[in-house]
C-alpha positions as CSV (number, residue, x, y, z in Angstrom):
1,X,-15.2,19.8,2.8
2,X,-14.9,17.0,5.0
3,X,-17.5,14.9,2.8
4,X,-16.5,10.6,2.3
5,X,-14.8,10.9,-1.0
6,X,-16.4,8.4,-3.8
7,X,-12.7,6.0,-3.4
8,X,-12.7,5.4,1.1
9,X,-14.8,3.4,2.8
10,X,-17.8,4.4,5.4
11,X,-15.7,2.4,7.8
12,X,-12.6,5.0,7.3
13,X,-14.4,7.6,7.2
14,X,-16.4,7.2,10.4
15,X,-13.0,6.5,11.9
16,X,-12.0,10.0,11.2
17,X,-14.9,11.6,12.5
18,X,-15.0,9.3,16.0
19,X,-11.5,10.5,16.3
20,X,-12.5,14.5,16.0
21,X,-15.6,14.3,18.3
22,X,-13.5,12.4,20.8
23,X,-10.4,15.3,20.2
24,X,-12.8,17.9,21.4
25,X,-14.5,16.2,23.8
26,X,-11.2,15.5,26.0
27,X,-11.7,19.0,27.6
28,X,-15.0,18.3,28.7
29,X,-16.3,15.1,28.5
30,X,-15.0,11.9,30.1
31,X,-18.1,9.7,29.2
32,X,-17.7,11.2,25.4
33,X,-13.9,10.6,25.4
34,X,-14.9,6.6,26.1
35,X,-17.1,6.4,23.8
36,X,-15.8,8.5,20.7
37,X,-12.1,6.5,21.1
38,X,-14.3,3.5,21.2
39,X,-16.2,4.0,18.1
40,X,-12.8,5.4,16.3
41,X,-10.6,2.2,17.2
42,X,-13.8,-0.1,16.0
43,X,-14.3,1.7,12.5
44,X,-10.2,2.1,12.3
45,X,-10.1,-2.0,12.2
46,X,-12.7,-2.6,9.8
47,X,-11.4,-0.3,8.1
48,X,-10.0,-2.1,4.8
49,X,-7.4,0.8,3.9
50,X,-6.4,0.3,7.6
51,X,-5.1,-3.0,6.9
52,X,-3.8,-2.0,3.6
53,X,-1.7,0.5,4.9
54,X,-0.8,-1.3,8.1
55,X,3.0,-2.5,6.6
56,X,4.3,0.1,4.7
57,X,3.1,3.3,7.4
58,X,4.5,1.1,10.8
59,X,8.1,-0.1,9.3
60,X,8.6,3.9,9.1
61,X,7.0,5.4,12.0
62,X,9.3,5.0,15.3
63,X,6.8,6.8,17.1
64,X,3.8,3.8,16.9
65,X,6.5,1.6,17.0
66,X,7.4,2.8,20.6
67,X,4.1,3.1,21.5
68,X,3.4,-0.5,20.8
69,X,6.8,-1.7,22.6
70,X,5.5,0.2,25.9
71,X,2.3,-1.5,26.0
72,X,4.1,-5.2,25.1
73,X,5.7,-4.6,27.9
74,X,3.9,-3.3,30.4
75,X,1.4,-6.3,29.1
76,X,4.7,-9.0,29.8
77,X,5.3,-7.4,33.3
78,X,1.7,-8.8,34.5
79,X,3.4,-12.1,34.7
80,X,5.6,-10.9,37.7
81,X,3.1,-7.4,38.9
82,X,3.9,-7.5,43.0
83,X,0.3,-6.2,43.2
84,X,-2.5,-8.7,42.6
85,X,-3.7,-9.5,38.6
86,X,-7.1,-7.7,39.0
87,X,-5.4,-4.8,40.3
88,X,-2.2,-4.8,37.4
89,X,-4.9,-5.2,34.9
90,X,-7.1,-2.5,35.9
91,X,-3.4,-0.6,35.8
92,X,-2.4,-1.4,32.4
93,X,-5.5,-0.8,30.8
94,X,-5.2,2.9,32.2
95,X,-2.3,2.9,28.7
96,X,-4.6,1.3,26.1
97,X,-4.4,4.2,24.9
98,X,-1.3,3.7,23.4
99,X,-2.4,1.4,21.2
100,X,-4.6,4.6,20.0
101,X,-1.3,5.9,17.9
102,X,-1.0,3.5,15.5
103,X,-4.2,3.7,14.7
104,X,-4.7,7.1,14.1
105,X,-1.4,7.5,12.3
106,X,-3.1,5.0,9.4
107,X,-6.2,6.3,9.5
108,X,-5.0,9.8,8.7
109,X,-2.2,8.6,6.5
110,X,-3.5,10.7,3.1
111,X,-4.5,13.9,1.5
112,X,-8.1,13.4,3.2
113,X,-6.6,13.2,6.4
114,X,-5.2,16.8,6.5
115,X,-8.6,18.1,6.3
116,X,-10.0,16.4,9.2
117,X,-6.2,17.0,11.2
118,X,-7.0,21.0,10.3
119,X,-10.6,20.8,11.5
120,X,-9.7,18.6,14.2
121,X,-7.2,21.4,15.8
122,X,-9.8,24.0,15.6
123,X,-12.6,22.0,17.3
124,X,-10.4,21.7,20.2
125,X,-9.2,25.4,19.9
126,X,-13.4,25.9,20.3
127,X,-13.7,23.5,22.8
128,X,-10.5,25.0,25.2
129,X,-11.8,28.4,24.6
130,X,-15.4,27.9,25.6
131,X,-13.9,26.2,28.8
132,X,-12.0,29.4,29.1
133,X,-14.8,31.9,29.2
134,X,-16.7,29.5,31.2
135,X,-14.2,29.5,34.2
136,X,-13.6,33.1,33.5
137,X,-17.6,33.4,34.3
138,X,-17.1,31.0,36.7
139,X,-14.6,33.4,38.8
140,X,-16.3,36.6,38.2
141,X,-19.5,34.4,39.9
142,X,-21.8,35.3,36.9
143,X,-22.1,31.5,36.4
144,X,-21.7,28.2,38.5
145,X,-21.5,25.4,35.5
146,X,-19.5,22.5,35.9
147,X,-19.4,19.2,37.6
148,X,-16.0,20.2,39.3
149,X,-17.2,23.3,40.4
150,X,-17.4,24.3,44.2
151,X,-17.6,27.4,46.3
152,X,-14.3,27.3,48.1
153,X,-11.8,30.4,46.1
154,X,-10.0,27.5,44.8
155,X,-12.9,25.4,43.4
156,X,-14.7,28.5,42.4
157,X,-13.7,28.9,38.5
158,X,-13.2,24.8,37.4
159,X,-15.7,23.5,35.1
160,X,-15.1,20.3,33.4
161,X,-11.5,19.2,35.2
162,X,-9.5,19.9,37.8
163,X,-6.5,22.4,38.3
164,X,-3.7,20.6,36.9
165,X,-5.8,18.9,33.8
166,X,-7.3,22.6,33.7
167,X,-4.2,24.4,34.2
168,X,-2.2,22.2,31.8
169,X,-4.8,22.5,28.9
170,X,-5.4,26.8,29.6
171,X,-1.7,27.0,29.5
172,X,-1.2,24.8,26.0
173,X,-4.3,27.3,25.1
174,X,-1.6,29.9,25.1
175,X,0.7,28.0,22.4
176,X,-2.3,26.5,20.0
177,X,-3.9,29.9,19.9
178,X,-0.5,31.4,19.1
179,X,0.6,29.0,16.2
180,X,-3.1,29.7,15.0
181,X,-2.4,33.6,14.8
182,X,0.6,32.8,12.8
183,X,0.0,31.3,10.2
184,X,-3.3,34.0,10.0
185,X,-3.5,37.2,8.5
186,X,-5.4,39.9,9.4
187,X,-8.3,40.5,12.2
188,X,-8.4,36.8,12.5
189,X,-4.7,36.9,13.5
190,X,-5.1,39.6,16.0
191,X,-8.7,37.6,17.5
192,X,-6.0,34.8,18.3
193,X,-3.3,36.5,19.6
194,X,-5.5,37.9,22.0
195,X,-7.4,34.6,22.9
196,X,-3.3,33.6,23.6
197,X,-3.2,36.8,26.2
198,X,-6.2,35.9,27.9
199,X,-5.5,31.7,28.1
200,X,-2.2,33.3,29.8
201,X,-3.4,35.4,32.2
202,X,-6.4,32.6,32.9
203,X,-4.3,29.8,33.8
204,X,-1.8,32.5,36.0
205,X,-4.5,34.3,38.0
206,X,-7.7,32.3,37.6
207,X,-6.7,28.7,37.9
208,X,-4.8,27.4,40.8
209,X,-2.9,24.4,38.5
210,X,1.0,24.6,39.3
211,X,1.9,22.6,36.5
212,X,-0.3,25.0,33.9
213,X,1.7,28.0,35.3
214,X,4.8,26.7,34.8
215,X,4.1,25.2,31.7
216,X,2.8,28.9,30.8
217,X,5.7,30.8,32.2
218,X,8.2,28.2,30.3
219,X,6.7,29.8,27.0
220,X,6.3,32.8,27.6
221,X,10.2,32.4,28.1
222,X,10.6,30.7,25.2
223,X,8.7,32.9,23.3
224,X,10.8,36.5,24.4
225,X,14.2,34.1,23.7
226,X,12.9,34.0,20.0
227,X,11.7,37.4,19.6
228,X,14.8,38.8,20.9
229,X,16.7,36.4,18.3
230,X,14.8,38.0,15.6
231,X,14.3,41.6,16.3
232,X,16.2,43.1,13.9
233,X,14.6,40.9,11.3
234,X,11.2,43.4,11.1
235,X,10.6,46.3,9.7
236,X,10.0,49.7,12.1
237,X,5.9,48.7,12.2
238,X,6.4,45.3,12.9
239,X,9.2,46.0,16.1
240,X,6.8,48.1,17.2
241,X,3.3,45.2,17.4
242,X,6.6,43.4,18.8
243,X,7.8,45.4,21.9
244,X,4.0,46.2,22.3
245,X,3.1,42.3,22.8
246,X,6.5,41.4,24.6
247,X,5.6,44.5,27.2
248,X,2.6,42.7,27.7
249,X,3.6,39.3,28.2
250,X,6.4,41.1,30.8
251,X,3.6,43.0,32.9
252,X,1.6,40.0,33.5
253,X,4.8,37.5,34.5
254,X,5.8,40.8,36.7
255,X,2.0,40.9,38.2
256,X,1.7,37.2,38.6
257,X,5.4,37.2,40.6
258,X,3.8,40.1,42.7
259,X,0.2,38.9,42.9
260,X,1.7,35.8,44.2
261,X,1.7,36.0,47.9
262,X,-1.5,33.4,48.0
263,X,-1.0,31.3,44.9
264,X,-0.4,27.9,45.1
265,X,2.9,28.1,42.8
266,X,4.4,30.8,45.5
267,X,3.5,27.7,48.6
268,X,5.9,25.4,47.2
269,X,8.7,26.2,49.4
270,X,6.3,26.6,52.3
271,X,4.6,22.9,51.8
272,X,7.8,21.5,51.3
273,X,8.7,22.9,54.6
274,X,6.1,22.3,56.2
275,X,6.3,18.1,55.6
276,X,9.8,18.2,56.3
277,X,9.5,20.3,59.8
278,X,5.8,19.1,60.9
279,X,5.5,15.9,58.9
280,X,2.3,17.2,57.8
281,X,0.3,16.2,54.2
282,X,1.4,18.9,52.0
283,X,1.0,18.3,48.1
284,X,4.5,18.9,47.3
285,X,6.0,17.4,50.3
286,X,4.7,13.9,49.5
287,X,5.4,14.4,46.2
288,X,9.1,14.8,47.2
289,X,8.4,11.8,49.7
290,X,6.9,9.8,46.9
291,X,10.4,10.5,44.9
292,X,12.4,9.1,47.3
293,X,10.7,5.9,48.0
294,X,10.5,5.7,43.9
295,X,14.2,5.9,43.6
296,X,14.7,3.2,46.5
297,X,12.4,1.2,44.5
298,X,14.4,1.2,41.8
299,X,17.6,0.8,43.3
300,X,16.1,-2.4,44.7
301,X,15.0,-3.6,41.1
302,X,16.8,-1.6,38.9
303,X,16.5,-3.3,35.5
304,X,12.5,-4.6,35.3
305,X,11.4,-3.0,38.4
306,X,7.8,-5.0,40.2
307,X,5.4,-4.8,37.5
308,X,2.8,-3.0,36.1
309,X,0.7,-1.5,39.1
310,X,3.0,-2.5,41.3
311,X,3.4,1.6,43.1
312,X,0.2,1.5,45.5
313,X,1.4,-2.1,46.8
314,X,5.4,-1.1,47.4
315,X,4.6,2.1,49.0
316,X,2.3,0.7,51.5
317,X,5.1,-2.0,52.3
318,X,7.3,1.2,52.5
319,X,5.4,3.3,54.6
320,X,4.1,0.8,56.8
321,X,5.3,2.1,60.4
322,X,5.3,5.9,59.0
323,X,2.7,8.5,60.5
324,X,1.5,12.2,59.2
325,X,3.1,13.2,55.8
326,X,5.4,10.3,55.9
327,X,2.6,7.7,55.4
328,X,0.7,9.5,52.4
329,X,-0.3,6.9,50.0
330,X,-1.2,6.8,46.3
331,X,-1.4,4.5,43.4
332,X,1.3,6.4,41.4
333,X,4.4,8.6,42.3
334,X,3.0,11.5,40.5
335,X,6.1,11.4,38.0
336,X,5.7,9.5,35.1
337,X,9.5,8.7,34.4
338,X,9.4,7.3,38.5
339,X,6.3,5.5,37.8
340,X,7.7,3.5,34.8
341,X,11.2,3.3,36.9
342,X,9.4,1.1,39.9
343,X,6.9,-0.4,37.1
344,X,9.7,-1.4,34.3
345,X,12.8,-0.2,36.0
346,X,15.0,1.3,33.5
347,X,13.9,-0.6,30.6
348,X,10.8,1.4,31.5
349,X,12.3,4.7,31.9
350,X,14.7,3.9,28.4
351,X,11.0,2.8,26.5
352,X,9.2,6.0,27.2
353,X,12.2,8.0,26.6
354,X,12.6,6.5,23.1
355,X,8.5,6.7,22.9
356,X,8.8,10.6,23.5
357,X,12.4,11.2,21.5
358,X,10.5,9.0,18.8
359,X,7.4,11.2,18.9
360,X,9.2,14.5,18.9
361,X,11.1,13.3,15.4
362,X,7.7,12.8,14.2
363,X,6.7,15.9,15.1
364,X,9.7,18.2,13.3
365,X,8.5,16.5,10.1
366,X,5.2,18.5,10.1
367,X,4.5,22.0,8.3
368,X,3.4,24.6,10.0
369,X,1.2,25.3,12.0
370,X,0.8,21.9,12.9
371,X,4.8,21.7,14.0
372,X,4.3,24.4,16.6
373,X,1.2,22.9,17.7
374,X,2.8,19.4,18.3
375,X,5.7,20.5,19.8
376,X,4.2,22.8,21.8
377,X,2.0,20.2,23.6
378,X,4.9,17.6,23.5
379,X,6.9,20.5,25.2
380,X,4.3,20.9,28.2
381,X,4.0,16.8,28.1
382,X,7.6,16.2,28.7
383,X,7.4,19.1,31.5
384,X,4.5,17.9,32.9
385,X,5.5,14.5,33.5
386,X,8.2,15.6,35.7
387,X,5.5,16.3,38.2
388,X,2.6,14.4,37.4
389,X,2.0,11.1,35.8
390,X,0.8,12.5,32.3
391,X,0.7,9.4,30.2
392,X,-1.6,7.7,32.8
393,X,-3.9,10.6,33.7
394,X,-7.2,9.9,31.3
395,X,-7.2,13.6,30.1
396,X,-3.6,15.0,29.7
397,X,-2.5,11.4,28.6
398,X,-5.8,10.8,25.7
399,X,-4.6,14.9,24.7
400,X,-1.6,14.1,24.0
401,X,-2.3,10.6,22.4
402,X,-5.0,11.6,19.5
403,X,-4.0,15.7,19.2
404,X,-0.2,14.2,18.8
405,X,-1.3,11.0,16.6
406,X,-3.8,12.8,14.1
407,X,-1.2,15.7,13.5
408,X,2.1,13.3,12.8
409,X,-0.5,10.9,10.8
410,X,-0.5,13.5,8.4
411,X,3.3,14.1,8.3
412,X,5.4,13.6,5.0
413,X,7.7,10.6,4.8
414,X,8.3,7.8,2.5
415,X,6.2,5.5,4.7
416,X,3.2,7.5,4.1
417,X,3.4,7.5,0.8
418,X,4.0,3.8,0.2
419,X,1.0,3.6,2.4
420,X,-1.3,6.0,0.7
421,X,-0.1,4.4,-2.3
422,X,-1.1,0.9,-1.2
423,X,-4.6,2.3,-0.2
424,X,-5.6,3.1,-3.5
425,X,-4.1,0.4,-4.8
């Protein structure tokens, strides 16, 4: 099925397969994501249909186009960084990874391309869920596996990453496995709508990730908004699966709100009083501290801001005669939009816009499933990024990049065709 057909070359088809292994491998594997994306961008430019369909695919894709700009430009803002070259560099080459999209959109750019997109989405569906059972096991104390596993509550049930890498990925869980059951039939459909239910009440009771939860809760919304729209569409049997699996998402929002007295979503109000009262180091205090000296950043150099890693160096200048919460320090204001604001000012900020406006256009061009399954992650991306600098993060940001790029490489348009076209040719 996913055999080298007798017409691509070894180079192209190796390509694809680099770029599956490293898909899965996101959720787990930090060394494999290096070296898969490695191997994928070295077979994608020997590739000769690469280079074949280079012209025709780019002139009608906005979204590689955008993803290229960025990168031109964070490359041009070396020449004026405030923080010193080794340091910028080290910084920009945290985005190479934009330079992954163009790639994948020609290497996926035919009919043999949507069999490797297809199996691509369910190796990470295989990968996500066996993280799933393992922090499950992980909680329960049946198992201790992981390398980010500890004994402390909150520690207890990571494996692989983190609470907010975690969190974010156990909450998109909830939207792949559900735009899987949809477009299945049968047992299979129900196996996936119930892997959705348990992703859901994983990343609201197991893991500790803020930005999962809200991610999670901002489908689950989304989700009752749409089933309430079409309710009177089904047939008696059909309202009734319907009200079953609404009740059900309802109980566990309504447990998680109650549960919540020792969860770290319900502390936000707490930590953010606690900075602002006892100036001490609470995660969403700085955050809101971080804000602030972002937006005086950028009202100091509003239109190409200080360069690409330029944050660590004007926050120390900032912070300088602080103390407590008020001198917390970090290489990036854990908001994306903020980070390209003091980087690019707001040619930054208007770049990734366009790069994620660009990107979402892409994405209404697919069929189903692989629309829901795009969007859906470009939903949580967009949210995410409001709190946490997505695009730069190695896992969230290398999700989004080859999940996002091998799904819209496979979207209808006249540029693919002229491609596909040229690659035979």
């Amino acid at each position: 099925m996913l055999g080298r057909s007798g017409t691509e070359s070894y180079s192209l088809f190796l390509a694809r397969w680099f770029a599956l292994i490293t898909l899965s491998l996101i959720p787990i594997s930090t060394a494999g994501v290096n070296v898969g994306s490695a191997a994928f961008a070295l077979f994608a430019l020997i590739s000769p249909e690469v280079w074949r369909r280079a012209r025709p695919l780019l002139t009608w894709t906005a979204g590689a186009t955008a993803a290229l700009a960025l990168f031109v430009v964070l490359s041009l803002s070396l020449a004026y960084s405030s923080a010193g070259f080794a340091e910028a560099l080290d910084f920009l080459m945290k985005y190479r990874k934009l330079l992954f999209i163009p790639l994948l959109l020609l290497v996926f750019a035919d009919d043999a391309g949507k069999l490797f997109a297809r199996a691509a989405v369910w190796s990470l569906f295989a990968t996500l869920v066996l993280t799933m059972v393992l922090t499950y096991t992980n909680a329960f104390g049946w198992t201790s596996l992981g390398p980010m596993h500890a004994d402390d509550p909150v520690r207890r049930p990571w494996v692989f990453k983190d609470h907010i890498s975690g969190g974010l990925m156990m909450a998109f869980l909830v939207c792949l496995s559900f735009a899987l059951a949809k477009a299945a039939s049968g047992w299979r459909s129900k196996v996936l709508y119930l892997v959705a239910l348990l992703a859901l009440i994983n990343v609201l009771f197991v893991l500790q990730g803020r930005t999962g939860q809200v991610v999670a809760i901002a489908y689950v919304a989304i989700y009752l908004v749409v089933q309430a729209a079409q309710f009177r569409r089904y047939d008696k049997r059909a309202r009734l699966l319907a009200g079953v699996g609404v009740a059900a998402v309802c109980v566990c929002i309504a447990a998680f709100v109650l549960y919540a007295k020792d969860r770290r979503l319900a502390d936000t109000a707490q930590e953010v009083s606690q900075f602002e009262t006892q100036n001490k180091n609470t995660s969403m205090g700085v955050r809101l501290l971080f804000y602030r000296r972002s937006i005086e950043l950028m009202s100091h150099r509003p239109i190409a801001g200080y360069g690409v890693g330029s944050v660590r160096t004007q926050f120390e200048r900032l912070a300088s005669a602080q103390t407590g919460g008020h001198a917390a320090m970090a290489g990036n204001p854990h908001n994306e939009f903020f980070l390209m604001g003091v980087q690019l000012g707001l040619i930054g900020v208007a770049l990734f816009v366009w790069f994620l406006v660009a990107i979402g256009r892409e994405c209404r061009r697919l069929a189903e499933p692989a629309k829901l399954i795009a969007i859906g992650y470009l939903f949580a991306f967009v949210l995410g990024c409001l709190a946490n600098s997505l695009l730069l993060n190695f896992t969230e940001g290398n999700l989004f990049v080859f999940l996002i790029g091998i799904l819209i490489g496979t979207a209808p348009g006249k540029g693919r065709d002229v491609a596909a076209a040229r690659a035979r040719a």
